[in-house]
C-alpha positions, 0 to 999 in steps of 0.5 A: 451776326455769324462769326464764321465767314462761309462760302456760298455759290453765286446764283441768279436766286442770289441776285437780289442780295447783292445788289447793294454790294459797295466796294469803293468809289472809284471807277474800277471798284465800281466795276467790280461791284456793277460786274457782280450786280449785272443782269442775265443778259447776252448783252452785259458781261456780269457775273450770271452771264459768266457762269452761264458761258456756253464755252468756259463758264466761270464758277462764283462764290459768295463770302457771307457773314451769316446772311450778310454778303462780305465779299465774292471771288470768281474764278475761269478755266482759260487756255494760254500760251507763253509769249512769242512761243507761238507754235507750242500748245495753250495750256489750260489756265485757271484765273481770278476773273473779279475779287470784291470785299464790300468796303465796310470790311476792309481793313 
């Protein structure tokens, strides 16, 4: 195994690789790694279809330890506005959308 972690964009060639990404038990670890997991389709919000978004699209890395995936981040541009400031201007955002560890790294 590599001792160096590396970074790698997410990409639907990556697909298959990923799909044993386990990070947790409970509901909302497994919606991370199901979010990851998902299939290219408008009908499921998952990692492809984000960074295919025709308005926003998202940008996806994959942190490897040679070609063992340890973990993702995902990051978007959105438009936000203070609360009960209506009428100033948004401003552009960049967020963390999903962050995932595989659970066999944590600690």
């Amino acid at each position: 195994m590599a001792e160096t972690l590396t970074k790698h964009a997410f990409t639907v060639a990556e697909l298959p690789n990923v799909q044993d990404f386990h990070c947790g038990d409970e509901p909302f670890e497994k919606e991370v790694a199901d979010w990851l997991k998902g299939p290219d389709s408008p009908e499921v919000d998952s990692a492809l279809t984000s960074i295919k978004h025709p308005d926003k699209p998202s940008r996806v890395w994959l942190y490897k330890l040679g070609d063992e995936v340890v973990g993702f981040g995902a990051l978007a541009k959105t438009d936000w506005r203070w609360p009960g400031k209506n009428n100033d201007p948004k401003l552009p955002l960049s967020i963390i959308i999903w962050v995932g560890v595989q659970m066999k790294y944590w600690g």
